[in-house]
mmCIF file of the C-alpha atoms, coordinates in Angstrom:
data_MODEL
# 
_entry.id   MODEL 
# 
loop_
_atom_site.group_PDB 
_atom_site.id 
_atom_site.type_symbol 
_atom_site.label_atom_id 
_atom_site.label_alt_id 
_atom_site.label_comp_id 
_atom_site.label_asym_id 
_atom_site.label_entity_id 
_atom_site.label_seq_id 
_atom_site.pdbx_PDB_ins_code 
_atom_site.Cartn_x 
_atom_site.Cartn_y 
_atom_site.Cartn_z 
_atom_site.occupancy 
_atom_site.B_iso_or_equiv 
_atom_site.pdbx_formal_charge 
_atom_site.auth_seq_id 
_atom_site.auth_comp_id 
_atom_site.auth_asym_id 
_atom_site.auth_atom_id 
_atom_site.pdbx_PDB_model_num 
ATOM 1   C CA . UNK A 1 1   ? 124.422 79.446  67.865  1.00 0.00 ? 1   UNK A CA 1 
ATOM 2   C CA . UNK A 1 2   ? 126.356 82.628  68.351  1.00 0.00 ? 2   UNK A CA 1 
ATOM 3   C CA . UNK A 1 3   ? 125.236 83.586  71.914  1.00 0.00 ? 3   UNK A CA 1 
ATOM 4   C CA . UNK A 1 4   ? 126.641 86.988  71.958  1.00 0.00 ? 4   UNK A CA 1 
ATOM 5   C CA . UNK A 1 5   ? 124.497 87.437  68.995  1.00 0.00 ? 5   UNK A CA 1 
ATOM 6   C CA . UNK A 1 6   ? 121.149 86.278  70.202  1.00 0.00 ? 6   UNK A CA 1 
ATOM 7   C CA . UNK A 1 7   ? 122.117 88.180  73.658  1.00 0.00 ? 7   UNK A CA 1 
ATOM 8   C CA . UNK A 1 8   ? 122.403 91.459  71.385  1.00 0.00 ? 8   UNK A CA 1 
ATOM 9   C CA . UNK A 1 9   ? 119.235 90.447  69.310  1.00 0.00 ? 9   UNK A CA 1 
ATOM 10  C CA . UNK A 1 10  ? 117.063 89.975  72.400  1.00 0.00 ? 10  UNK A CA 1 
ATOM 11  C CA . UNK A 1 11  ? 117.806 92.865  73.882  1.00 0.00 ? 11  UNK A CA 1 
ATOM 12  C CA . UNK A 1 12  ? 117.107 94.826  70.877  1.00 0.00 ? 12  UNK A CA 1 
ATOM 13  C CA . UNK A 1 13  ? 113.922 93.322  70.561  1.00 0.00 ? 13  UNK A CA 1 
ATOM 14  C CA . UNK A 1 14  ? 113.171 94.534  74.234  1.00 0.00 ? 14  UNK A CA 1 
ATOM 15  C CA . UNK A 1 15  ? 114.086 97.952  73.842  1.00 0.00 ? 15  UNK A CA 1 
ATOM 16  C CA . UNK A 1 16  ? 111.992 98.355  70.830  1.00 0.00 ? 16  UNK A CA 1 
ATOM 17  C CA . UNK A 1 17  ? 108.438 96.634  72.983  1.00 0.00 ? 17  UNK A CA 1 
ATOM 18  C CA . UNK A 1 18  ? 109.686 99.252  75.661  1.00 0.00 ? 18  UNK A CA 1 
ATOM 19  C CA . UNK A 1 19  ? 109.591 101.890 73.338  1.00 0.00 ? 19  UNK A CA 1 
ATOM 20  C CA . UNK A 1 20  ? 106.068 101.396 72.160  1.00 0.00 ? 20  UNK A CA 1 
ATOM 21  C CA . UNK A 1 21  ? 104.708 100.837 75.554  1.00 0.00 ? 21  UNK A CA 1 
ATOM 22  C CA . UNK A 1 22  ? 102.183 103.577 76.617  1.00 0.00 ? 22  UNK A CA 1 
ATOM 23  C CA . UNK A 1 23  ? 103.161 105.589 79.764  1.00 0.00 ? 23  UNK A CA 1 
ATOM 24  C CA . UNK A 1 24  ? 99.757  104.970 81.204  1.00 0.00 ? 24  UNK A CA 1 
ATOM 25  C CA . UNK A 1 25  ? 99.630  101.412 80.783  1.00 0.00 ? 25  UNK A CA 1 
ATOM 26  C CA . UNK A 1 26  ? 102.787 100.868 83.273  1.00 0.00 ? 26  UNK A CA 1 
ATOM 27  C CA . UNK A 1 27  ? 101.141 100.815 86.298  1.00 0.00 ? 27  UNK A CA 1 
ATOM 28  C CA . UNK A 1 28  ? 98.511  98.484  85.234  1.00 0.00 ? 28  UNK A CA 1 
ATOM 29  C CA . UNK A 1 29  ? 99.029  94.590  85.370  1.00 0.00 ? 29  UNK A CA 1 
ATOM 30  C CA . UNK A 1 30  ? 102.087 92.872  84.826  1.00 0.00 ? 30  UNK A CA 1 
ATOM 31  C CA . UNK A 1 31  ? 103.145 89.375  86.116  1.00 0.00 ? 31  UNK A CA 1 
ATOM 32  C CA . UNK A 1 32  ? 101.518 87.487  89.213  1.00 0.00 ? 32  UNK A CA 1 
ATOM 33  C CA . UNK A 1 33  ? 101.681 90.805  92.274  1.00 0.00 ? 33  UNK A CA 1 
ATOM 34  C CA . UNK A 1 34  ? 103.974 93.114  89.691  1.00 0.00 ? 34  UNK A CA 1 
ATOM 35  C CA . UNK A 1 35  ? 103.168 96.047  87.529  1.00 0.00 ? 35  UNK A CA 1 
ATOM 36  C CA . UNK A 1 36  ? 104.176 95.699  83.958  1.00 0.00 ? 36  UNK A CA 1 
ATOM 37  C CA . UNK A 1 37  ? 106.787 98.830  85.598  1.00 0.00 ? 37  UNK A CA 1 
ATOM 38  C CA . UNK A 1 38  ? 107.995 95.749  88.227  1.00 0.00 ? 38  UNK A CA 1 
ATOM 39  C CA . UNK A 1 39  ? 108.011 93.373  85.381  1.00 0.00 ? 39  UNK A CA 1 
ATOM 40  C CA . UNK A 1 40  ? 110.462 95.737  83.340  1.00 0.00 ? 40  UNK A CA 1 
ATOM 41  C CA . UNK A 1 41  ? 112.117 96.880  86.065  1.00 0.00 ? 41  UNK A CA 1 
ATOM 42  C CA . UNK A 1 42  ? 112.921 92.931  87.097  1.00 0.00 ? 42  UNK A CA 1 
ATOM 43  C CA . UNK A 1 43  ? 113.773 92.503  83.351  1.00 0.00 ? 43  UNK A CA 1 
ATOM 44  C CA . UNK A 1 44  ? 116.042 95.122  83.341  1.00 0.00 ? 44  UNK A CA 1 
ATOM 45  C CA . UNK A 1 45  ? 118.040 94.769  86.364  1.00 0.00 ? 45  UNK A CA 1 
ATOM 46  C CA . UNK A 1 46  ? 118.218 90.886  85.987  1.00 0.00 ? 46  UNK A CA 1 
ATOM 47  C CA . UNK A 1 47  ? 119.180 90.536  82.058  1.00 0.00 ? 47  UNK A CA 1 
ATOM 48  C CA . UNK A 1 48  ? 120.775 93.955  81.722  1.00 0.00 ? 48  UNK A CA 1 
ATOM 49  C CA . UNK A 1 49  ? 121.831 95.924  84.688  1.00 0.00 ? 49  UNK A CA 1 
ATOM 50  C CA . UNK A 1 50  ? 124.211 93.770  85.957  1.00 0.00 ? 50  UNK A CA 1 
ATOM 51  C CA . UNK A 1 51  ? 125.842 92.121  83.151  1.00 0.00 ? 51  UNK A CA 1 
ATOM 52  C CA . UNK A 1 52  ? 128.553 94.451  83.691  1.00 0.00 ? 52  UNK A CA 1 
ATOM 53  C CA . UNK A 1 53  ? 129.231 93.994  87.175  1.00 0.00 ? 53  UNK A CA 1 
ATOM 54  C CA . UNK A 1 54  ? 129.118 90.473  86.644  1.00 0.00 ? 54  UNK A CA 1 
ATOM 55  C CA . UNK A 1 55  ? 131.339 90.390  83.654  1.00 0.00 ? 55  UNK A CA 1 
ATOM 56  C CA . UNK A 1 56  ? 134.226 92.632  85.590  1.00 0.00 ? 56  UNK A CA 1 
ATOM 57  C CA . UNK A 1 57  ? 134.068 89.830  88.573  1.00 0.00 ? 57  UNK A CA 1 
ATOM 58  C CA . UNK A 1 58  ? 136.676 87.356  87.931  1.00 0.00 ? 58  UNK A CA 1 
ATOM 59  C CA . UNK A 1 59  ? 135.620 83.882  89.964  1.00 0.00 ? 59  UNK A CA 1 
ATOM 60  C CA . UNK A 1 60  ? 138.593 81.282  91.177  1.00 0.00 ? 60  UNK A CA 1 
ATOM 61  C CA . UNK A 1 61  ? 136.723 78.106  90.523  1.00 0.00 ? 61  UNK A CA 1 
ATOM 62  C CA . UNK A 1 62  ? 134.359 77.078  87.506  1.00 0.00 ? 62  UNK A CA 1 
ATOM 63  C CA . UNK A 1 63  ? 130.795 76.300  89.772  1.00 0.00 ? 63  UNK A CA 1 
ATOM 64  C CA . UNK A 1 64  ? 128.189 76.402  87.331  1.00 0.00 ? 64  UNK A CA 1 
ATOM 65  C CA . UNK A 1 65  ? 129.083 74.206  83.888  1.00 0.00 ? 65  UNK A CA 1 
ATOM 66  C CA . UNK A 1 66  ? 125.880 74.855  81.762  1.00 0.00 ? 66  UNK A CA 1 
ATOM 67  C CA . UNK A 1 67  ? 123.328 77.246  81.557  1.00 0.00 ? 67  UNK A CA 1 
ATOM 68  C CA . UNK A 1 68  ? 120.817 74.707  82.108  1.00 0.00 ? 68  UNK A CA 1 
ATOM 69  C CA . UNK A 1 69  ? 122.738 73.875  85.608  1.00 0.00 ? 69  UNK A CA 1 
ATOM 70  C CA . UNK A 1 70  ? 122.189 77.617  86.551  1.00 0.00 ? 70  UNK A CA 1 
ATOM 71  C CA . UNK A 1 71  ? 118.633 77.175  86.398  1.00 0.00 ? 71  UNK A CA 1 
ATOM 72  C CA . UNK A 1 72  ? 118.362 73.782  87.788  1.00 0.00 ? 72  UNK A CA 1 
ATOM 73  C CA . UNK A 1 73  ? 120.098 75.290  90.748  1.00 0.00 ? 73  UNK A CA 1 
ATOM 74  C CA . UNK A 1 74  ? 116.968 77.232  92.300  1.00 0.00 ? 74  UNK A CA 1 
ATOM 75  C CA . UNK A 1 75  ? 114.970 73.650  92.214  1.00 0.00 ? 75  UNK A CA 1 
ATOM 76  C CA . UNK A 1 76  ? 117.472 72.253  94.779  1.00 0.00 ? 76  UNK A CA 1 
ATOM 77  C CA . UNK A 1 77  ? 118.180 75.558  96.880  1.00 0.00 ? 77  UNK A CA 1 
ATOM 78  C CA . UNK A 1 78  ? 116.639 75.030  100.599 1.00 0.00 ? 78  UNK A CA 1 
ATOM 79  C CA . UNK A 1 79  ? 113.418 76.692  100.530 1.00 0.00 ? 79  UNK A CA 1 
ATOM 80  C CA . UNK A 1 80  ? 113.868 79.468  102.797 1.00 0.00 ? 80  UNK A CA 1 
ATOM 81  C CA . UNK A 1 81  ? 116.887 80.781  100.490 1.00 0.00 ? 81  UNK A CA 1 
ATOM 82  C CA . UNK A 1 82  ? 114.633 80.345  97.575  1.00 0.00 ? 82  UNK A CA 1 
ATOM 83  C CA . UNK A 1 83  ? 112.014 82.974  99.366  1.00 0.00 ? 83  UNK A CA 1 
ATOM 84  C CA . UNK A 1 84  ? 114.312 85.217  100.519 1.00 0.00 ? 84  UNK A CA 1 
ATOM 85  C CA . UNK A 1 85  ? 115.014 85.536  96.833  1.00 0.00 ? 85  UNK A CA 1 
ATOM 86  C CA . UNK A 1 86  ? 112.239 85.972  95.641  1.00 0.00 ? 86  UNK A CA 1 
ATOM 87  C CA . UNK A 1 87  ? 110.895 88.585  98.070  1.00 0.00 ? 87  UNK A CA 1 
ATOM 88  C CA . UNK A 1 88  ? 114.451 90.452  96.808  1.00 0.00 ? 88  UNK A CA 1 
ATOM 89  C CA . UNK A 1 89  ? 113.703 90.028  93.623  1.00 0.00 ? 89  UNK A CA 1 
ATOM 90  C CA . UNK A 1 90  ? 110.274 91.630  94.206  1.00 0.00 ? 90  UNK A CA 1 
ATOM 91  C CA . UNK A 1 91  ? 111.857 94.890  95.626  1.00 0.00 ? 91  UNK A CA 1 
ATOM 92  C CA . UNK A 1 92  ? 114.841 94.870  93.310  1.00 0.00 ? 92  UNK A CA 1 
ATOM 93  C CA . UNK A 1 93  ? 111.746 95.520  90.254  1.00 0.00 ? 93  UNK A CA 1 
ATOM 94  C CA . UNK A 1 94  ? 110.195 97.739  92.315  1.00 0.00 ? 94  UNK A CA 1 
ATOM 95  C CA . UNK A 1 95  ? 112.765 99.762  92.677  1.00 0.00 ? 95  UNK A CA 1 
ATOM 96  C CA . UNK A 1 96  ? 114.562 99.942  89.667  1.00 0.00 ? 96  UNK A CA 1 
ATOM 97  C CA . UNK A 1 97  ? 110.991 99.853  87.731  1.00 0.00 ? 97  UNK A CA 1 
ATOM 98  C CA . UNK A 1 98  ? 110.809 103.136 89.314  1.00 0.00 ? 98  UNK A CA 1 
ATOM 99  C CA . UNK A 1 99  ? 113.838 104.466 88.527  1.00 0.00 ? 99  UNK A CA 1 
ATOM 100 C CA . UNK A 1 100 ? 113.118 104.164 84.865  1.00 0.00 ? 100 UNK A CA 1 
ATOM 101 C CA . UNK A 1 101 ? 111.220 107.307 85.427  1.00 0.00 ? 101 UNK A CA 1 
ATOM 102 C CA . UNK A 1 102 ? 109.490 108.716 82.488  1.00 0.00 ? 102 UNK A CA 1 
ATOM 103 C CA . UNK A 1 103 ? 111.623 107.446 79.922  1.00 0.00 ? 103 UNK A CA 1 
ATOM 104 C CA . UNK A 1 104 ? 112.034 103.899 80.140  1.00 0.00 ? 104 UNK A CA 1 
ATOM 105 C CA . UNK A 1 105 ? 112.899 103.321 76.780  1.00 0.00 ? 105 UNK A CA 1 
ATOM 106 C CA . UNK A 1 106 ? 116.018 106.020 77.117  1.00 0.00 ? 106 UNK A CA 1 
ATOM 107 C CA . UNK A 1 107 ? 116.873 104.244 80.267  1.00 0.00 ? 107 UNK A CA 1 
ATOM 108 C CA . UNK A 1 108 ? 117.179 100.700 78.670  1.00 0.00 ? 108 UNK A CA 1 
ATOM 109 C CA . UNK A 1 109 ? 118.634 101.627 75.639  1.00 0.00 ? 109 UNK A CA 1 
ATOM 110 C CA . UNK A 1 110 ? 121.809 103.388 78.173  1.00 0.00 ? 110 UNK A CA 1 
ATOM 111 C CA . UNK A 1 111 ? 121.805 99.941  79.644  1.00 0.00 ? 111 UNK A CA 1 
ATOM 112 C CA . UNK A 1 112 ? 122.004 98.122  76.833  1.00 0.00 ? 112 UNK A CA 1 
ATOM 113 C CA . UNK A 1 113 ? 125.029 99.868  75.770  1.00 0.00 ? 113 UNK A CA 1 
ATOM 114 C CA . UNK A 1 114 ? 126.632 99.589  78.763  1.00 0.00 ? 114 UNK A CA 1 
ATOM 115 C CA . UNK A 1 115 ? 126.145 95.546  78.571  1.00 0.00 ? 115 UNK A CA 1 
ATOM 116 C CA . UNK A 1 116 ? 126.776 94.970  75.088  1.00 0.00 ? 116 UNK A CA 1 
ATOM 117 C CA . UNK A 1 117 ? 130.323 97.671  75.937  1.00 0.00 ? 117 UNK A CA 1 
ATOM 118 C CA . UNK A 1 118 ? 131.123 95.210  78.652  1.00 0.00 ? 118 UNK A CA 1 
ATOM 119 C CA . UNK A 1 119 ? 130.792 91.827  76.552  1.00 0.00 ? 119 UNK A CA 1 
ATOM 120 C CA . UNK A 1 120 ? 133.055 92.993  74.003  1.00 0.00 ? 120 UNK A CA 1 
ATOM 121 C CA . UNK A 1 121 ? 135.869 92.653  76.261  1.00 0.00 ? 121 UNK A CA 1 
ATOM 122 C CA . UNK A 1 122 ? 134.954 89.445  77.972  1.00 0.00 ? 122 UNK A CA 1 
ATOM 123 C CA . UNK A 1 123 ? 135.909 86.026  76.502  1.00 0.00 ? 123 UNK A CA 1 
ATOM 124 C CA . UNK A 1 124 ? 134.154 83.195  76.043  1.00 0.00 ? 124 UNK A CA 1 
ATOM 125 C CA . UNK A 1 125 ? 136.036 80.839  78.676  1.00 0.00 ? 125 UNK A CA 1 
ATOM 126 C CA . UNK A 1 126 ? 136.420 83.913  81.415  1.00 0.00 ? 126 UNK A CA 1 
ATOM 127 C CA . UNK A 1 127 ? 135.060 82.476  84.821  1.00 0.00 ? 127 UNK A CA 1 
ATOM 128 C CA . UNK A 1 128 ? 133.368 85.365  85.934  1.00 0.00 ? 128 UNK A CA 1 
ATOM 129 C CA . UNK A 1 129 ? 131.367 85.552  89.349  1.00 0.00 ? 129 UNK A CA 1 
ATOM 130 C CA . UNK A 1 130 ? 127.538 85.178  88.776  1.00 0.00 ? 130 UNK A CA 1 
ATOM 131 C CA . UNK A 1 131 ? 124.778 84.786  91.698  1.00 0.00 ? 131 UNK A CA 1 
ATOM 132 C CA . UNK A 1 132 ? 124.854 81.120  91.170  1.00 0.00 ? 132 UNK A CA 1 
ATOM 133 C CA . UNK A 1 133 ? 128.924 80.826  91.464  1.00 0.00 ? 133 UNK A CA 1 
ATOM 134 C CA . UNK A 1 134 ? 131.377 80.992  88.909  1.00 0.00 ? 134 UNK A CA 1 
ATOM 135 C CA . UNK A 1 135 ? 130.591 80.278  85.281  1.00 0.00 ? 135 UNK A CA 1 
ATOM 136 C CA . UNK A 1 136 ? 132.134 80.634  82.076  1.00 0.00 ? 136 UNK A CA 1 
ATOM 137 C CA . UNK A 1 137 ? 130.695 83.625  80.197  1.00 0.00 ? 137 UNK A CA 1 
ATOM 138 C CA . UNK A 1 138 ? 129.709 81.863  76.838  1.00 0.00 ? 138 UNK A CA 1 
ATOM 139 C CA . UNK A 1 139 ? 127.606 79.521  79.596  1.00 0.00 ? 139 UNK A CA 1 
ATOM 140 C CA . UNK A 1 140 ? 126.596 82.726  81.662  1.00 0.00 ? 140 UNK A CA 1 
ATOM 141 C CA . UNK A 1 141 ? 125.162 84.661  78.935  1.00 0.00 ? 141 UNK A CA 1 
ATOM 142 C CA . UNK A 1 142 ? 122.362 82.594  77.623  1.00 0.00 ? 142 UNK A CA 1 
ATOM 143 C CA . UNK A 1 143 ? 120.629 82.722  80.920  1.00 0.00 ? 143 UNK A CA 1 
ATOM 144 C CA . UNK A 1 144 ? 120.086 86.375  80.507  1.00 0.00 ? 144 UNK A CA 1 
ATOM 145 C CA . UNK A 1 145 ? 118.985 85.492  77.045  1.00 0.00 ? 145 UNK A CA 1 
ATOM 146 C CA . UNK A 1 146 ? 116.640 83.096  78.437  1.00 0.00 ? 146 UNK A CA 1 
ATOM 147 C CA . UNK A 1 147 ? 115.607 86.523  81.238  1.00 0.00 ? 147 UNK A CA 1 
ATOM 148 C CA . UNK A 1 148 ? 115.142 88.635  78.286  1.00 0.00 ? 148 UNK A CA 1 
ATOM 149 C CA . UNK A 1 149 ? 112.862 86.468  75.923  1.00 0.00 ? 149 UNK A CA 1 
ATOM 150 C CA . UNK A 1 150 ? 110.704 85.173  78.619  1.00 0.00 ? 150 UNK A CA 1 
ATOM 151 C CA . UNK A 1 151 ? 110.134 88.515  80.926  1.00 0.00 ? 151 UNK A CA 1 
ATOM 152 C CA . UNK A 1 152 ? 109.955 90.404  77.205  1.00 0.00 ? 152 UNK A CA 1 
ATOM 153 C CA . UNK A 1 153 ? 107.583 88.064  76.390  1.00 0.00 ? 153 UNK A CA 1 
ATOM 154 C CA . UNK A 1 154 ? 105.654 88.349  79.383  1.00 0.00 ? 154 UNK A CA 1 
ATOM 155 C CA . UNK A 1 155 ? 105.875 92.142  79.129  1.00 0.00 ? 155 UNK A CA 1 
ATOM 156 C CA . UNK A 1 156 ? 104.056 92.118  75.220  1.00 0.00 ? 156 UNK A CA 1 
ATOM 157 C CA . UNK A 1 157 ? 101.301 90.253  76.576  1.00 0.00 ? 157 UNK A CA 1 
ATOM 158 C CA . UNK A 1 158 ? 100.786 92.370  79.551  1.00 0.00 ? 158 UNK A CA 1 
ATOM 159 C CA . UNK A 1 159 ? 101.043 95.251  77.604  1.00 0.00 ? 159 UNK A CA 1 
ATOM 160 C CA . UNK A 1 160 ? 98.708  93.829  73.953  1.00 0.00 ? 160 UNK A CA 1 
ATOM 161 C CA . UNK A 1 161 ? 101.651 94.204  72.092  1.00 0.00 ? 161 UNK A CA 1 
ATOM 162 C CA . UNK A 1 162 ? 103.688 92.123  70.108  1.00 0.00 ? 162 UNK A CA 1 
ATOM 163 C CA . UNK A 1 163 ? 106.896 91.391  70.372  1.00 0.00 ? 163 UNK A CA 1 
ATOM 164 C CA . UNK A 1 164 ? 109.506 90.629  67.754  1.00 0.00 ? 164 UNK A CA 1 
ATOM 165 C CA . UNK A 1 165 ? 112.412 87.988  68.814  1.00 0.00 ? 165 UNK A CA 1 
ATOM 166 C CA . UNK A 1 166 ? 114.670 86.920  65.916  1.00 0.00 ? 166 UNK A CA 1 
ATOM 167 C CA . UNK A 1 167 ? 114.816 82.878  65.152  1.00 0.00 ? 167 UNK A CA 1 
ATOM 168 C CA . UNK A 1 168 ? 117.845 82.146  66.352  1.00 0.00 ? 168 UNK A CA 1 
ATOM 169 C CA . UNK A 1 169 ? 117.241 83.471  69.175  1.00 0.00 ? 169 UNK A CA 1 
ATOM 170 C CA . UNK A 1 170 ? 113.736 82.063  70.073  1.00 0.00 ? 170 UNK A CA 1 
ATOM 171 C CA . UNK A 1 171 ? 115.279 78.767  69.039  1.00 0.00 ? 171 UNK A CA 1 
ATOM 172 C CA . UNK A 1 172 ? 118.674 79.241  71.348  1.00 0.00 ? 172 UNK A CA 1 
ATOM 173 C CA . UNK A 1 173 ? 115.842 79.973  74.576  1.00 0.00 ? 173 UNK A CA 1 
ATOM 174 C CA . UNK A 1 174 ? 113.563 76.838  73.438  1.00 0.00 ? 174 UNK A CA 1 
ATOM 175 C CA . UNK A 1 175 ? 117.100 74.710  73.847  1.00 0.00 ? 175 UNK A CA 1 
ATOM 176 C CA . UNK A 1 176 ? 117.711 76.205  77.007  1.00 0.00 ? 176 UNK A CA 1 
ATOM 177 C CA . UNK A 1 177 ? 114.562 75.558  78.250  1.00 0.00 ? 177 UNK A CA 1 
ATOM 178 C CA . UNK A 1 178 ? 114.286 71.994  76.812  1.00 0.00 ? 178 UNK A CA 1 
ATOM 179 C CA . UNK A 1 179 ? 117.639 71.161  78.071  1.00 0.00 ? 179 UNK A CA 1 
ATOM 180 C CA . UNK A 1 180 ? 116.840 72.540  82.014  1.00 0.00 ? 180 UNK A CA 1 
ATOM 181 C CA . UNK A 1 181 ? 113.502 70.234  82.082  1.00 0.00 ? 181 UNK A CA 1 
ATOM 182 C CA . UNK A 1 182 ? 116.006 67.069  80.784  1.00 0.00 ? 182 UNK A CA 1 
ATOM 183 C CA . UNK A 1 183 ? 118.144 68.200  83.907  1.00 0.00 ? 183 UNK A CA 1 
ATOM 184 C CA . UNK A 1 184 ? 115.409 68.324  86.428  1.00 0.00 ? 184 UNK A CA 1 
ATOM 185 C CA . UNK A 1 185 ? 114.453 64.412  85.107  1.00 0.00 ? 185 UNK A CA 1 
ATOM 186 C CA . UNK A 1 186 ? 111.154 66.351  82.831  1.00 0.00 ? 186 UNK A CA 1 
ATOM 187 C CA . UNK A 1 187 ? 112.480 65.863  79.843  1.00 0.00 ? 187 UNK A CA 1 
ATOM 188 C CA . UNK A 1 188 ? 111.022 62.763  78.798  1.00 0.00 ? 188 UNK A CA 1 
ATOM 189 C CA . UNK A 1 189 ? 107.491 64.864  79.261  1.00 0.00 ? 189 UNK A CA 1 
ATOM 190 C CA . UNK A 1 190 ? 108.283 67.791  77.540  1.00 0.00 ? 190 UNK A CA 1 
ATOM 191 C CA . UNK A 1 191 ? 109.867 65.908  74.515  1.00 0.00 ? 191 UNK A CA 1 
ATOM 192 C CA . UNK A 1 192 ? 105.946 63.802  74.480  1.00 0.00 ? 192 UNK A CA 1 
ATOM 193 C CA . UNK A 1 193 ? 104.351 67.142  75.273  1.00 0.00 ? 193 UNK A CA 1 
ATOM 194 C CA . UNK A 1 194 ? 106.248 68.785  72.177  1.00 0.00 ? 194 UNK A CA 1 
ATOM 195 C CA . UNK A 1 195 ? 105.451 66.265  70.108  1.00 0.00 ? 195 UNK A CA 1 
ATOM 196 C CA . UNK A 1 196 ? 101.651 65.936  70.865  1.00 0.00 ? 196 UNK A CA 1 
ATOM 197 C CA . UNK A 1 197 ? 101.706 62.785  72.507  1.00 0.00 ? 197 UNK A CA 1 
ATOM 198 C CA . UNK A 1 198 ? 100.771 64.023  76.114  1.00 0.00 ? 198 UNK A CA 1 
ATOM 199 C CA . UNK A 1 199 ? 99.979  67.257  78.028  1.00 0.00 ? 199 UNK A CA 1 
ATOM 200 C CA . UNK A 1 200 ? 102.537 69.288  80.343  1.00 0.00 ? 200 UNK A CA 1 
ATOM 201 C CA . UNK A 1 201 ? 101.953 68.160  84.165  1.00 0.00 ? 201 UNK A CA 1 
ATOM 202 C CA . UNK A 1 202 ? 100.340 70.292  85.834  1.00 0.00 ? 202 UNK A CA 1 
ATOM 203 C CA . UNK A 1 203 ? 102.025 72.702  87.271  1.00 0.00 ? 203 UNK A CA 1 
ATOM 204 C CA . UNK A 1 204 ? 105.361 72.304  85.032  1.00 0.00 ? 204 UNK A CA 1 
ATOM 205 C CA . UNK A 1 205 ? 108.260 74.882  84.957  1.00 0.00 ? 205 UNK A CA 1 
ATOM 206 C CA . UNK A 1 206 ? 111.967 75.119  84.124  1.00 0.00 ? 206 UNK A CA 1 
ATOM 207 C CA . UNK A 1 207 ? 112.385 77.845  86.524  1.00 0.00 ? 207 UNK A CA 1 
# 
């Protein structure tokens, strides 16, 4: 799959839920303790915002050598790092749900340019400097992919709406997602669970 093209295709599909969200329903729910503001604001910032920044960031050594290994990551992070993130995270979508202002749509669409202006020059086997450690882009990428299908999803249901994610692109973040359980020793469930041979345990997440 061409991940610059799902990347593009995701984001597109964002912008366009973003642009038929009513201005009164962003302060209602969102996700767990956020606003559907927070949960854009998270979306934003994590699977837009700072693709560039990211992308400009040359790393010296290759860390990270999947996608999947970029999730897996958090599951093996001591947990006081792990909460520390989280509670960052939290203010990060607070803060930059605000500052989408009264135009949120406007404001994603700029940031969208600015990400898909920034890929263009990257190449696929660039190590580039990611939270996780260094990571080749084409491996990079996907995550934020995998950020924009799931928070966009997450944002249509908080928000009634549907949401409209390409194929190839739903299909690209169901492999990513299949491929970080087989890496954190689930994969065995989720292939039965897929199949209808067994329920998910419960709780069971990727991420």
């Amino acid at each position: 799959m061409d991940y610059r093209r799902t990347y593009r295709s995701a984001a597109i599909a964002f912008a366009d839920l973003v642009a038929r969200i009513p201005s009164d329903a962003l302060d209602g729910p969102g996700l767990g303790e956020w606003t559907l503001r927070d949960l854009l604001g998270h979306t934003v910032s994590s699977a837009l915002r700072q693709v560039p920044a990211v992308l400009a960031e040359p790393a010296p050594t290759l860390l990270v050598p999947a996608p999947e290994a970029y999730f897996a990551l958090a599951r093996v992070a001591p947990a006081d790092l792990v909460a520390a993130a989280r509670a960052a995270s939290t203010d990060d979508a607070r803060a930059t749900g605000a500052a989408l202002g009264g135009d949120p749509a406007g404001v994603v669409s700029g940031y969208i340019g600015q990400a898909t202006a920034a890929l263009a020059g990257a190449s696929d086997d660039d190590v580039v400097a990611t939270p996780a450690g260094g990571m080749r882009v084409q491996d990079w990428l996907p995550t934020r992919t995998f950020e924009l299908v799931v928070h966009g999803s997450d944002a249509a249901v908080a928000a009634g709406l549907p949401i409209d994610f390409d194929l190839e692109t739903v299909a690209s973040t169901a492999a990513l997602a299949a491929r970080t359980a087989a890496a954190l020793g689930q994969g065995l469930p989720a292939i039965r669970a897929l199949t209808g041979r067994a329920p998910l345990p419960t709780p069971f997440s990727v991420v």
